[in-house]
C-alpha positions as CSV (number, residue, x, y, z in Angstrom):
1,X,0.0,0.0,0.0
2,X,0.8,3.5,-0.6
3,X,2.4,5.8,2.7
4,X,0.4,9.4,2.2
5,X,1.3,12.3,4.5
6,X,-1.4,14.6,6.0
7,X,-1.5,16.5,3.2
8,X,-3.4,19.6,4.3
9,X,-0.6,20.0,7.4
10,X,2.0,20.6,5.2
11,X,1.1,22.1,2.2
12,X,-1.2,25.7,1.5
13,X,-3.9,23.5,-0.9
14,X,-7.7,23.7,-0.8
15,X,-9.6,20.7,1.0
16,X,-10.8,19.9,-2.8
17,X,-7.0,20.0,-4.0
18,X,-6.0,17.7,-1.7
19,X,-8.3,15.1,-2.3
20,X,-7.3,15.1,-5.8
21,X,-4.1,13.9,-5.1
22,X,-5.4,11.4,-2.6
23,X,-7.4,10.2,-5.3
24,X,-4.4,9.8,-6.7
25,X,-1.9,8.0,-3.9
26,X,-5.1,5.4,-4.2
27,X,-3.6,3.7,-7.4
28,X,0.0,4.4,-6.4
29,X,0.9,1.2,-5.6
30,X,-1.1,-0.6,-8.6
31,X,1.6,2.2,-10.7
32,X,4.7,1.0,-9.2
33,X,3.6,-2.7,-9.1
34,X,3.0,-2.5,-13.1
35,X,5.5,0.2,-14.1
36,X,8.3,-1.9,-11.8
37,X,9.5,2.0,-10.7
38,X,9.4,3.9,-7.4
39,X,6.2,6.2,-7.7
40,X,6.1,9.2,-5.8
41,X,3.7,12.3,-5.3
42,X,5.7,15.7,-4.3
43,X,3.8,19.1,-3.5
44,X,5.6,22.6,-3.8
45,X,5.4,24.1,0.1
46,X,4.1,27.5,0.6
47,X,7.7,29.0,0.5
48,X,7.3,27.5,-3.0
49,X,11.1,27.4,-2.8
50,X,11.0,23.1,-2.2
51,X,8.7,20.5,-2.2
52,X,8.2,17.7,0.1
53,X,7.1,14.1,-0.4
54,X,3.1,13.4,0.5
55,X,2.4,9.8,-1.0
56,X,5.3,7.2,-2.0
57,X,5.1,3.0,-3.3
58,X,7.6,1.5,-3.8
59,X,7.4,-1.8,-6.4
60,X,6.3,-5.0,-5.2
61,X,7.3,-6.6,-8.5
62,X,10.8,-5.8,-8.6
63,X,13.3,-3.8,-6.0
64,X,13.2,-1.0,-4.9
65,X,16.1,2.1,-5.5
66,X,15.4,3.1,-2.0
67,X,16.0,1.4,1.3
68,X,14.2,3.5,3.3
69,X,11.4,5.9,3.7
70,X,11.6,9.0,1.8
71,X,7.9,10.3,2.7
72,X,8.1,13.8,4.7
73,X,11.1,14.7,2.6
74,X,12.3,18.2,1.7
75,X,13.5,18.6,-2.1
76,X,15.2,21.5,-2.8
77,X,15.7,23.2,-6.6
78,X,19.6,22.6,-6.4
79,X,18.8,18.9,-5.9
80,X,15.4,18.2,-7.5
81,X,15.1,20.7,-10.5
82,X,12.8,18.6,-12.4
83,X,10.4,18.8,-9.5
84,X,10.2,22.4,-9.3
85,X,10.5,23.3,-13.2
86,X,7.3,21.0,-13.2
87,X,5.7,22.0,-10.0
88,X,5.9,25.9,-11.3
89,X,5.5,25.6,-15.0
90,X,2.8,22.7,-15.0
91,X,5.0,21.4,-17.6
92,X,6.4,17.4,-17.6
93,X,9.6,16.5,-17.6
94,X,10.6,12.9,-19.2
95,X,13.8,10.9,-19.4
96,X,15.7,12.5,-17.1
97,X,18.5,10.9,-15.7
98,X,20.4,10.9,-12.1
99,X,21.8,9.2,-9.0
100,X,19.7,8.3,-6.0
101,X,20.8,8.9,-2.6
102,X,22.3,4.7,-3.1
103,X,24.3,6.0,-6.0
104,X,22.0,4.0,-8.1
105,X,21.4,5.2,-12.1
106,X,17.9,6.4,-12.4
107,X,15.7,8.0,-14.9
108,X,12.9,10.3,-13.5
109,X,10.2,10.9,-15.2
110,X,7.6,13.7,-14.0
111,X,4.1,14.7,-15.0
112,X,1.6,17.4,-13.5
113,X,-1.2,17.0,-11.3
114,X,-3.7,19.8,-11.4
115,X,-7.2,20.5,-10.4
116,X,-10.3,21.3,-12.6
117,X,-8.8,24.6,-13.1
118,X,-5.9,23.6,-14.7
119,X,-3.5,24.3,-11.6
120,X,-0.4,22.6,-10.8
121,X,-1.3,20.8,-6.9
122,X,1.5,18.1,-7.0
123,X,3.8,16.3,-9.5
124,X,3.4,12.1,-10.3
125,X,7.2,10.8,-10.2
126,X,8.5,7.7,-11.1
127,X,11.9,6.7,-10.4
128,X,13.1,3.8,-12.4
129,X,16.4,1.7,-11.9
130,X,18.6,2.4,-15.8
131,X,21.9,0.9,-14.8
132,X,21.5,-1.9,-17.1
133,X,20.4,0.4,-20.1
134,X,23.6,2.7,-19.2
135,X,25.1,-0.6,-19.6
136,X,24.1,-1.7,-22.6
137,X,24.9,1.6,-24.0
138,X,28.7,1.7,-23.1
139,X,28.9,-2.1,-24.5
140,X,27.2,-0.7,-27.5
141,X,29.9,1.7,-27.6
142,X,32.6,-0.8,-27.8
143,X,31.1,-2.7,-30.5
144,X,31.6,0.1,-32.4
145,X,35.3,-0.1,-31.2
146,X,36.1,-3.6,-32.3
147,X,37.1,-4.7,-35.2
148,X,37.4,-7.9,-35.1
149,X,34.1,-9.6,-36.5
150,X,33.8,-12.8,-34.4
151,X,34.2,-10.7,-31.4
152,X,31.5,-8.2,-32.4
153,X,29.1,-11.8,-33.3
154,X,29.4,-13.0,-29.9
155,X,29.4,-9.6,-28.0
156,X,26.2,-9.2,-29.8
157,X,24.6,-12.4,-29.0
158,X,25.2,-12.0,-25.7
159,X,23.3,-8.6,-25.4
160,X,20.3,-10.2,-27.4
161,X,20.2,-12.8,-25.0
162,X,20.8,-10.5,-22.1
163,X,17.8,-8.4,-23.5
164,X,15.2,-11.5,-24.1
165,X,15.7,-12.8,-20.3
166,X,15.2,-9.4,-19.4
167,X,12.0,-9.1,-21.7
168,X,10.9,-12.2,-20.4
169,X,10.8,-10.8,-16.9
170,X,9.2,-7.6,-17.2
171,X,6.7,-9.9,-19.0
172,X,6.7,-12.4,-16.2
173,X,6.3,-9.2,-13.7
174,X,3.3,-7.9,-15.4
175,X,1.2,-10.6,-15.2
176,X,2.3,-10.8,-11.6
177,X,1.1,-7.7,-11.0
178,X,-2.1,-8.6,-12.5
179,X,-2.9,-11.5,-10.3
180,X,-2.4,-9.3,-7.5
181,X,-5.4,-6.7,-8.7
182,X,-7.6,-9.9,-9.5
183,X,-6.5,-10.4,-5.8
184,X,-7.2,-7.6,-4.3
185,X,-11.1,-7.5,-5.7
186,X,-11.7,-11.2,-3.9
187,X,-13.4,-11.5,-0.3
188,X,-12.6,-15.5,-0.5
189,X,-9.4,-16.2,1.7
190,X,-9.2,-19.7,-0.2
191,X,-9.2,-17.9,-3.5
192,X,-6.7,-14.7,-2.4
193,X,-4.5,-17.6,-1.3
194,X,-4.7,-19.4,-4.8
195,X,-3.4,-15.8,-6.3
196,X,-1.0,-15.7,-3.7
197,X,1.0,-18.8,-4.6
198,X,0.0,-18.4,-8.5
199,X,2.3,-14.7,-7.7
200,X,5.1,-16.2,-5.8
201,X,5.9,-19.1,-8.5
202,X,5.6,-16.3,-11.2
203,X,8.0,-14.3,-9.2
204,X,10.3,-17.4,-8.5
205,X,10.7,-17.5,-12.5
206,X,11.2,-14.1,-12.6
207,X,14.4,-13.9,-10.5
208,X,16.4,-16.7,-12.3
209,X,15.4,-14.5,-15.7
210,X,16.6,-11.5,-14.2
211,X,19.6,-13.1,-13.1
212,X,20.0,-14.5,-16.4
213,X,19.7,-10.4,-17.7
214,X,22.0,-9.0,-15.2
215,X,24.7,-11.4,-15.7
216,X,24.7,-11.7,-19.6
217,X,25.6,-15.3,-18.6
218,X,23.5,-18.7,-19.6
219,X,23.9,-20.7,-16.4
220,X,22.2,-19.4,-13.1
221,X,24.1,-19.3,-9.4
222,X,21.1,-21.4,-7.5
223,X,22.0,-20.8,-4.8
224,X,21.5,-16.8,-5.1
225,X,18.8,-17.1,-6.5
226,X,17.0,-19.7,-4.1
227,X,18.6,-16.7,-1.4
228,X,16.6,-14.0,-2.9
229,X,13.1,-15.8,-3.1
230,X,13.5,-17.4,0.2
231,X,13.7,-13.4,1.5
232,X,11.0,-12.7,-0.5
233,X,9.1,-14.9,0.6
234,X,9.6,-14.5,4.5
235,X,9.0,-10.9,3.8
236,X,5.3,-10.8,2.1
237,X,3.9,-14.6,3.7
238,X,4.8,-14.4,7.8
239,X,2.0,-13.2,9.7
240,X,2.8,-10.0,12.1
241,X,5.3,-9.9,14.8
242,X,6.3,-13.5,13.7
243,X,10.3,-13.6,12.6
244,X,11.7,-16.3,10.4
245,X,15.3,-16.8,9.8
246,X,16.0,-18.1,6.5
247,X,20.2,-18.9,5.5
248,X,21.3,-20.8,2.2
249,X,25.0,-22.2,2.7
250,X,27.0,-25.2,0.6
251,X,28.5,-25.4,-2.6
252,X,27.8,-22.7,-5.6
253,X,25.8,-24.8,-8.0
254,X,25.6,-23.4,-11.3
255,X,22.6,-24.9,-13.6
256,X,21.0,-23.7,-17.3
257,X,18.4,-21.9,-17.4
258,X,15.6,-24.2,-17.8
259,X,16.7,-26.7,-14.8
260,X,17.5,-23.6,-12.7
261,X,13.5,-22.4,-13.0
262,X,12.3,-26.1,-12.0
263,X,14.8,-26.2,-8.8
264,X,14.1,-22.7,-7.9
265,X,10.1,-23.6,-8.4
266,X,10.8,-26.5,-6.6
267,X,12.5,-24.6,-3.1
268,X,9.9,-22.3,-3.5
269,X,6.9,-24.4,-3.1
270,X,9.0,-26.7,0.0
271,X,10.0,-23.2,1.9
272,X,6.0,-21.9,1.3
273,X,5.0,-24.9,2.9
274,X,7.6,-24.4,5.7
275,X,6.1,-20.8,6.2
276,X,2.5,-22.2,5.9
277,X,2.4,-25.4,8.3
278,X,6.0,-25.2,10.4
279,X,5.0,-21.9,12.7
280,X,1.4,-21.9,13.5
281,X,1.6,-20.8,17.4
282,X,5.1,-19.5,17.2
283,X,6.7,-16.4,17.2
284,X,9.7,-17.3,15.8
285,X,11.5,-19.8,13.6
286,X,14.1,-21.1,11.4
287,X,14.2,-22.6,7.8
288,X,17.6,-23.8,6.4
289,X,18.2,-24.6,2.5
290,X,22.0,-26.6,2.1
291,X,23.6,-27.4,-1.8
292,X,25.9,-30.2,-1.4
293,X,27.0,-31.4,-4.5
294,X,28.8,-34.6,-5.5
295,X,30.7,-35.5,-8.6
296,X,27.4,-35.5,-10.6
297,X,25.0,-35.7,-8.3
298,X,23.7,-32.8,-6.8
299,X,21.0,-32.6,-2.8
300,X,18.8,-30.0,-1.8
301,X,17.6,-29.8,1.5
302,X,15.0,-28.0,2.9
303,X,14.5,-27.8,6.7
304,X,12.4,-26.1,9.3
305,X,12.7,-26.4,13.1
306,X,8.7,-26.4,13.2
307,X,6.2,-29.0,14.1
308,X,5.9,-29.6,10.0
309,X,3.3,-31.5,7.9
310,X,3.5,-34.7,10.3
311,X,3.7,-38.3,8.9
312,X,1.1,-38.6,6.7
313,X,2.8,-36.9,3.9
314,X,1.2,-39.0,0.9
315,X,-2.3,-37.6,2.2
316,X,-1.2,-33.7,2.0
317,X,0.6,-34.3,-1.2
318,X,-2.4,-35.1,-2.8
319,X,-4.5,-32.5,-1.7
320,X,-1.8,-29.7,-2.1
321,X,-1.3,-28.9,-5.7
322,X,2.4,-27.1,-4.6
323,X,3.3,-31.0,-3.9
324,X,1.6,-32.1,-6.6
325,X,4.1,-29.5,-9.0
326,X,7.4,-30.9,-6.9
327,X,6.9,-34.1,-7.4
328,X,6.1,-33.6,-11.2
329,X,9.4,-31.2,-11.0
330,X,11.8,-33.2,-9.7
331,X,10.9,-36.5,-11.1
332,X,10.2,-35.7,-14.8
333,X,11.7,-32.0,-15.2
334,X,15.1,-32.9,-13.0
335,X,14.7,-36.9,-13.3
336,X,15.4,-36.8,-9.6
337,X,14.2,-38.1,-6.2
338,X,12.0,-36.1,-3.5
339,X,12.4,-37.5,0.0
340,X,10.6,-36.2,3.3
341,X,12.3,-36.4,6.9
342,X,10.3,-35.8,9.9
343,X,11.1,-35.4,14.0
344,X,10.1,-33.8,16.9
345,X,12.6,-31.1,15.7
346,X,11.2,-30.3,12.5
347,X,10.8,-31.5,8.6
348,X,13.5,-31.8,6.4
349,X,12.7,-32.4,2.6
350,X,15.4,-33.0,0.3
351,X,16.0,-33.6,-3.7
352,X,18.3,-34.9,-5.3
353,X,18.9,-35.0,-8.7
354,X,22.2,-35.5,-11.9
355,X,23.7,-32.6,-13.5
356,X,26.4,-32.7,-16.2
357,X,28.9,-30.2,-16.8
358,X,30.0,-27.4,-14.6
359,X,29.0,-27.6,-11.3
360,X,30.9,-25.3,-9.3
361,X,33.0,-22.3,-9.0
């Protein structure tokens, strides 16, 4: 959701002007969820010589430039000129580019918001992460540079590649957001929860493509990877006030694409249904994910210190559809095994599977 600031306490606007823009901040997060940018609404103050932050959302479908809160902010001409040429003139300003306070390349783009009258009552700012465009332009560059022609052919290649995985994401990130406005217009807690899960194995996809993207390389570090969507996950499915440690540690396992999106689908159905059944009544809890590979054989092991699924596992797994998907995963997608381990102490589940080629690094 959207952070708005009481906007009448801190700017000179009309109660009718300021409901516009909270009108606004209403579909701020849908904006940053689907545009994958940082979406902010600034409004001048009555100085009119800065402006200051009223509504911010910050994308749910990829990350964030910003680590923390910048709502209640101050932005001064020196720093923000784009805000105050707009805020003034009523005029936008597109494509223009910048650091953020993480040193991060951005480009800002900034459109008017004004009231029946046609007057300027706050600017719409989004903020989008361009370090792989300035990237792509200064390998463009050296293209241009080399002269040898099999070195041009494969520098090439590599940035069309690089650019479908990162096509494929922002297409894999769209439809995510998507799900989550069909979600948000269901009352049914079984249905939201069907969303829920349909979201986090889009998401889970997403990752090892924009890996694949950022990398310009054909063969995905699992073990990131499977680290980045166990956060996720911990982040957006533990209930409140409940804390969840999750740590990824082994051997680097490097897989292609295609057998990196089953294991990563597979790890994040097993750590979902760590989140789900392990901590019902507890506060806190663990879940630990270990790569250990052998010559050509490679486990996966998933463990929670939580009371788990119990014995009967056959029964759950056919009533669960995410079982149902790692079974079909791992035995016909990674022509492995799927075992389950369970104690007083927790549940451990574990696959293991072949690989050929490189393994580690």
């Amino acid at each position: 959701m959207a952070s708005v600031l009481h906007i009448d306490q801190v700017t000179s606007l009309s109660r009718e002007q300021c409901a516009i823009i909270l009108d606004m901040a209403k579909n701020l997060q849908v904006m940053a969820d689907i545009s994958q940018a940082d979406m902010f609404i600034d409004c001048l103050l009555p100085e009119g010589n800065a402006a200051i932050v009223v509504a911010e959302a910050h994308p749910k479908t990829t990350q964030s430039l910003y680590k923390n809160s910048v709502l209640g902010q101050i932005a001064f001409e020196e720093n923000e000129p784009g805000v105050l040429f707009s805020l003034k003139t009523g005029k936008p300003v597109i494509g223009s580019r910048g650091l953020t306070q993480e040193h991060i390349m951005m480009q800002q783009d900034i459109v008017p918001i004004v009231d029946p009258a046609g007057v300027t009552v706050a600017v719409l700012i989004k903020e989008q992460d361009i370090s792989q465009t300035i990237q792509n332009e200064k390998r463009v560059k050296m293209l241009t540079q080399i002269n040898n022609s099999r070195e041009k052919q494969d520098a090439i290649q590599s940035m069309i590649i690089q650019e479908i995985h990162h096509r494929v994401k922002n297409n894999l990130q769209v439809i995510s957001s998507l799900l989550r406005l069909q979600m948000r217009r269901s009352s049914s807690e079984e249905v939201i929860e069907v969303f829920r899960d349909s979201v986090s194995r889009i998401s889970s996809m997403a990752m090892v493509h924009d890996y694949l993207a950022q990398n310009g390389i054909e063969e995905v570090d699992v073990a990131f990877v499977m680290g980045q969507i166990a956060t996720l996950l911990v982040s957006s499915s533990s209930v409140p006030d409940q804390h969840i440690d999750v740590s990824v540690h082994g051997e680097q396992l490097f897989l292609p694409s295609n057998r990196a999106t089953s294991v990563v689908l597979v790890v994040n159905e097993l750590i979902q249904n760590s989140i789900k059944h392990a901590f019902p009544l507890r506060d806190e809890g663990k879940i630990e994910i270990s790569v250990n590979c052998r010559k050509h054989m490679v486990t996966i092991t998933v463990s929670d210190n939580g009371c788990g699924m119990g014995a009967d596992v056959s029964s759950h797994a056919a009533s669960s559809l995410g079982l149902q998907l790692v079974h079909m995963l791992v035995e016909e997608e990674l022509q492995g095994v799927l075992s389950f381990f369970h104690s007083n102490k927790g549940t451990k589940a574990s696959i293991t599977f072949p690989i050929t080629g490189r393994v580690m690094e």
